[in-house]
N, C-alpha and C positions, 0 to 999 in steps of 0.2 A: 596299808589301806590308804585308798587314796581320799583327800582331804577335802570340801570346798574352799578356796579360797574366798569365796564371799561370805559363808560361814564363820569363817575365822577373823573376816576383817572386823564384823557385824560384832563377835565376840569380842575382840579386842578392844573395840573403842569402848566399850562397857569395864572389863577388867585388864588391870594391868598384871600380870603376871612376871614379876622380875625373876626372869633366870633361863639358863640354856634349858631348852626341853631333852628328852633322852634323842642319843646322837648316833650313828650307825656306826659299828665296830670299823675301826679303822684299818683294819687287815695289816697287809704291809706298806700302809701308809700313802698306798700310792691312787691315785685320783681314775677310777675304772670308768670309760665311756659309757654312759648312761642312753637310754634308747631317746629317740630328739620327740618330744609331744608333737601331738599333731596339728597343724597349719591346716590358714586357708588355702583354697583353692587360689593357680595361679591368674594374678588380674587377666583381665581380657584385654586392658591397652596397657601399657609400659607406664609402672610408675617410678619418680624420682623420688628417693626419700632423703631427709638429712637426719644425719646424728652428731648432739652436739655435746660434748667433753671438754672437762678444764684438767691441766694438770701442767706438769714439764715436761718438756720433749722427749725425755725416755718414759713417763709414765704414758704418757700418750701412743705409744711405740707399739702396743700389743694392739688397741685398739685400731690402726691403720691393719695387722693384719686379719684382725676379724672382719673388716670390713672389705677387705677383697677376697678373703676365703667366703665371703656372704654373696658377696657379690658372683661370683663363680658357680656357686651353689644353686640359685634362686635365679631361673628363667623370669625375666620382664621386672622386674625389680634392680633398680642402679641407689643403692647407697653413698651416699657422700658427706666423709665426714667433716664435721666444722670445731673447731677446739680455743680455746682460749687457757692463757694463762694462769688466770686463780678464778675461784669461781665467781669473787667480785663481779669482774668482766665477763662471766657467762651471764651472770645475773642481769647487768647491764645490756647486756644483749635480747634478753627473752625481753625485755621491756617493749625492743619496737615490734615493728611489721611483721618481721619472718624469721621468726624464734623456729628452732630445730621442731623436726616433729617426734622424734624420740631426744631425751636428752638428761644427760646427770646433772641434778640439784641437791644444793644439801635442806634438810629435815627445818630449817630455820627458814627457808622461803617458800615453806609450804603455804601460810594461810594467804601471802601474798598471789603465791599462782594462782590456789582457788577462786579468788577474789576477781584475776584478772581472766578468769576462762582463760589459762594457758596452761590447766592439765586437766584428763578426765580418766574418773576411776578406771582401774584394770582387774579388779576382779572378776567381771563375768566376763572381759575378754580373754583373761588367762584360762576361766574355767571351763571355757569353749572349745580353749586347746587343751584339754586335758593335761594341765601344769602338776603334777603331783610334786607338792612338796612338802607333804608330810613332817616329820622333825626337825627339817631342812631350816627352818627360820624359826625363832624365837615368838611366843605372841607378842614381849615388849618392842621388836622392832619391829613386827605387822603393828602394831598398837600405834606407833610413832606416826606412819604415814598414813594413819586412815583419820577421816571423817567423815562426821554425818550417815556413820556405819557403813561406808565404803572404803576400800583400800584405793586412793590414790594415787600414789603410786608406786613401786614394788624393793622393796628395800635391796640396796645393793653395797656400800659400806658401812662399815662399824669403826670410832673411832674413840678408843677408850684410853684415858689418859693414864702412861704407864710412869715411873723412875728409871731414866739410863743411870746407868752407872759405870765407871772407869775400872775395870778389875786388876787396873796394876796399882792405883791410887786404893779401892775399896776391898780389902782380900776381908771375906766374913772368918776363914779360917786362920788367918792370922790374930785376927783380934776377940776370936773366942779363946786361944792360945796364952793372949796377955790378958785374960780375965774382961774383956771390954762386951757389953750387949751388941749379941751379934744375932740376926738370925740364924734358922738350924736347914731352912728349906726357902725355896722361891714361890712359897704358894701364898703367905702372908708375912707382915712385918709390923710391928711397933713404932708409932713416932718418936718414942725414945730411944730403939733399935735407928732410926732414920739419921734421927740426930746422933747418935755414938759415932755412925760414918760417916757422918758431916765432919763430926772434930776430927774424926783419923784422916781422913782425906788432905785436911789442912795442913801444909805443911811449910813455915813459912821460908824456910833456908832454900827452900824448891821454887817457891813463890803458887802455891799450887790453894787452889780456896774448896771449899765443901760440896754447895749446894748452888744451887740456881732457882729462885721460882718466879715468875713475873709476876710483879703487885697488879693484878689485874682481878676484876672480875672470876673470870675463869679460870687464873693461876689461883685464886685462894679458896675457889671452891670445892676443890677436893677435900680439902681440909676440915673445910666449915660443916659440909654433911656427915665427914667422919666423925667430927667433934658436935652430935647432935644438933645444929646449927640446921639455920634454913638461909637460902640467899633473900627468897622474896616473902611477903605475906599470904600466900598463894600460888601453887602451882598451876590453878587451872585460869583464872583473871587477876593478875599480880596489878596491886595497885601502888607497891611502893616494895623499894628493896626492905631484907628484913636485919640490918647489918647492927643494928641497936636493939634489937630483942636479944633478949636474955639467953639463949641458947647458944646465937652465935656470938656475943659478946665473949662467954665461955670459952667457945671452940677459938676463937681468935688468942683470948690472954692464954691460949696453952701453946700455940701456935706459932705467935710473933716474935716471941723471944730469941727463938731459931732463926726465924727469917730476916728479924734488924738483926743479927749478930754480925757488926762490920768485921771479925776476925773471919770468917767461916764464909761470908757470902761475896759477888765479885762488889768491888767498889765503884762508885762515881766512874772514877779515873778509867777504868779498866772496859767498862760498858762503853765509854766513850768513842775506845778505840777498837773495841770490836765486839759483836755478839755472843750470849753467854754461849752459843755453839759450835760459834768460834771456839773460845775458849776451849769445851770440851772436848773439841776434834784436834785440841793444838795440845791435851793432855795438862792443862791445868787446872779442871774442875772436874770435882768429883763425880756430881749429878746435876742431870736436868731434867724437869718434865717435858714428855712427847708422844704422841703417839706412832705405827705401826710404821709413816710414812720415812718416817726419820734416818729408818735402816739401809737400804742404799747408799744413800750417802755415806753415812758414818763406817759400810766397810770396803768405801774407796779410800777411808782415811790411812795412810800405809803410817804403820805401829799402832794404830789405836788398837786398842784390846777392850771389847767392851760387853755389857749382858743387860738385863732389866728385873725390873721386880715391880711388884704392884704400889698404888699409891698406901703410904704406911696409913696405920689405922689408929684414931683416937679409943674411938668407941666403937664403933662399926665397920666394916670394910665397905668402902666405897669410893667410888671415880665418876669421875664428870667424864666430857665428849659428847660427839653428835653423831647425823648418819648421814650417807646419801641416798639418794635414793634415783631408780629410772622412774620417767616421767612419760606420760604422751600428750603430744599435741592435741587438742577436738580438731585444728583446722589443716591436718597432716589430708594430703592427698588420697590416701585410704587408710582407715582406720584399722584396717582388715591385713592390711600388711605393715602398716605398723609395728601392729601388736605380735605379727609373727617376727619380725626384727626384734622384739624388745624380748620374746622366751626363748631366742636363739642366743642373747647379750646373756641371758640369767641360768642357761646352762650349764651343768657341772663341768663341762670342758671346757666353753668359752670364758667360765670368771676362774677357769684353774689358769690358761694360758695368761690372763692378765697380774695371777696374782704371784707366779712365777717371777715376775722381776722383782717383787720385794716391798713393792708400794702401799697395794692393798690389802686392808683385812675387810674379807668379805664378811658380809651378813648372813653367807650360806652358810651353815655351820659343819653341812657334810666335808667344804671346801677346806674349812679353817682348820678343820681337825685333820686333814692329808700333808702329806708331807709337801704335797706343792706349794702350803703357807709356813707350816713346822720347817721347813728346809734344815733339818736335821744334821749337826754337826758342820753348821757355819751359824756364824754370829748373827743375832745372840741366843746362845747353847738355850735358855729359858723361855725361847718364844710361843709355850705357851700359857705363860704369861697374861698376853695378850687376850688370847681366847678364856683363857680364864678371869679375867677382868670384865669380859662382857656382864655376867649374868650380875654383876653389882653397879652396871650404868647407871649414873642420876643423868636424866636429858634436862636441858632446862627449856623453861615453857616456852612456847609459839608466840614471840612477838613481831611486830613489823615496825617497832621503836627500836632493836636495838644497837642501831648507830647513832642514835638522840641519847640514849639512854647511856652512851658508853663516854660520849662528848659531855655529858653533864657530870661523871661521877669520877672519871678517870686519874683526873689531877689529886681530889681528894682519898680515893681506894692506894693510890701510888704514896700516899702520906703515911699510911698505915705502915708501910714496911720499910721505904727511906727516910722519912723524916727524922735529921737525925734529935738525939737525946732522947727525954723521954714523951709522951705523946699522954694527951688527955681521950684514953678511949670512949665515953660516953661525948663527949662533945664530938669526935671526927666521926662516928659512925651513926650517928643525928644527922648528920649537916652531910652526908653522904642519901642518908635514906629520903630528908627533904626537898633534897635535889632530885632524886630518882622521881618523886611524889609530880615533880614539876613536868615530868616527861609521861609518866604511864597515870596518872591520874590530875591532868591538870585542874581541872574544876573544882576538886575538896582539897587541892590543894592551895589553892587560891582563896578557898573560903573556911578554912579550917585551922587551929592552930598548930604549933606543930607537933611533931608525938612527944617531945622529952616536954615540953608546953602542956601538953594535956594529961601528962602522967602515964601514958601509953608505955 
């Protein structure tokens, strides 16, 4: 049955619904040419359109050829596409004159584009083309790009933060063999299962260390929602991180003991001289967090041997990550052909051919679940994993502070897990959260004292 997409958008900004919706039996796995919705009619004068894409040169690689099979396709329509390196500099880019008129953005610089009219809803232009996508997306990632009960713009990656791991460093069957907590399957794990492979992993005649997580923000937030913890005081208008509340104080003291463990984790010395993915690509660590993107690379690594497992769980399962999303220009040459470019990008064959090199996990979920994402019997054997990781995303909130927000807390969030000896938890995660206060709520925070001050 085919769906409105303004319906659902409308729906979604109201309820969040966390989880994959029912998914189309996956046959033999392989990605069946879908019939193309229907376009507008062709312009009357020749228009130029640009599409603009950040990634690396092989990610970007499928994208040049959609773009000349569009082009080839589509009388009086000349596409052209524009690409930058990380999305930083796309970002940097939509800022001037002549930002792309279709173009990927991630889910974090949404209230920004709104703000600057440099995107406008696609739900009744999708519905116009008779876009059926039924179970095909998630309502939390319709959820994500809409406001003001509009979809904005049409979700197109998912990036759900998983655990690599090395399987000649982390064998689970070995170490349920010598009596050690191992998990039984790849579908959940234990943070005390996490940590058992952190110490096996270790080995120091090898010189080889456990685990990897960045004392970041975002590196400790898997943990912190697993371990009933919250990051901020609000998900919907955060006016101060929440790293001194009582939950996440919790989730941290179960947490950190693993992650200061100078035995198990890489050292000073060792960061110095190269990245912890270095590291794992050179076979001396066990784990690292990453998402979907990671895979390419890691099986050009000649010997690595490697798989994934979900972020382990304190109390709940859950993972951080964000999304991307297609966007449209309001000031694109025709909006009309736009938006036919942009259902031609969100087709089940057009995001299967991009998601064949290995890069992307699409949002389409028809896509994620074919073997064009599963790529079946190459590394890593678990990927899905992945897809499986979706339906328990924490996104975190819409702000347009947080590179203020990330400058003010960073040196003190990094204390948490380096600092060596021991650490006065209620003081650093104070003196984290006041700092935050300084950035997402200047004013009460200027006039207010502070929370461990006020007994908060």
């Amino acid at each position: 049955m085919r769906t409105s997409m303004r319906a659902v958008a409308a729906t979604a900004a109201l309820l969040l619904v966390a989880g994959l919706g029912a998914c189309s039996d996956e046959g033999n796995g392989s990605t069946q040419p879908s019939a193309s919705p229907s376009t507008s009619a062709p312009p009357a004068e020749p228009v130029d359109l640009t599409l603009g894409m950040f990634g690396s040169k092989a990610e970007l690689a499928p994208y040049r050829d959609l773009v000349e099979q569009y082009n080839a396709m589509t009388p009086g329509v000349t596409v052209t596409l524009r690409t930058w390196r990380t999305p930083t500099a796309a970002e940097k880019a939509l800022s001037g004159n002549d930002a792309p008129d279709v173009y990927l953005a991630a889910r974090r610089d949404l209230p920004r584009l709104i703000e600057d009219n440099l995107s406008r809803p696609v739900d009744e232009l999708l519905d116009e083309r008779f876009v059926d996508f039924g179970d095909d997306y998630s309502r939390a990632a319709l959820e994500a790009f809409s406001e003001s009960a509009r979809l904005q713009c049409m979700p197109y990656g998912v990036e759900p933060q998983v655990i690599y791991y090395n399987t000649d460093l982390i064998d689970f069957d070995r170490m349920n063999k010598r009596g050690l907590d191992a998990p039984s399957d790849h579908k959940r794990w234990s943070f005390e299962q996490f940590a058992a492979a952190a110490q096996f992993a270790t080995r120091p005649r090898r010189d080889t260390r456990g685990v990897y997580v960045s004392p970041t923000i975002e590196g400790l937030a898997p943990f912190i929602y697993s371990g009933s913890g919250q990051l901020f005081d609000s998900t919907d208008d955060p006016t101060s991180l929440a790293f001194s509340s009582g939950g996440t104080q919790s989730a941290l003291e179960r947490t950190l003991p693993l992650l200061r463990n100078g035995a198990l984790t890489l050292t000073e010395r060792q960061l110095s001289r190269a990245s912890p993915l270095t590291w794992f690509e050179r076979g001396r660590l066990g784990m690292i967090a990453g998402d979907r993107s990671l895979v390419p690379q890691l099986r050009k690594v000649e010997g690595l041997r490697f798989d994934v497992m979900p972020m382990p769980t304190l109390d709940s399962f859950t993972t951080t990550g964000d999304l991307t999303g297609l966007c449209l220009n309001p000031a694109a040459p025709s909006i009309g052909a736009a938006a036919d470019l942009l259902v031609y990008l969100i087709s089940d064959d057009a995001v299967s051919t991009v998601v064949r090199t290995g890069y992307l996990q699409p949002a389409n979920q028809k896509v994620a679940l074919s073997d064009a994402f599963l790529q079946v019997n190459r590394e890593p054997l678990n990927a899905q994993v992945f897809t499986g990781s979706v339906r328990y995303l924490k996104l975190p909130p819409l702000l347009s502070t947080w590179n203020r927000l990330h400058r003010a807390v960073d040196t003190e969030v990094a204390d948490l897990v380096n600092d060596p000896g021991s650490i006065d938890l209620d003081a650093v995660t104070s003196r984290i959260d006041e700092e935050s206060q300084r950035v997402l709520s200047p004013e009460s925070a200027s006039e207010s004292p502070s929370p461990s001050a006020s007994g908060e």
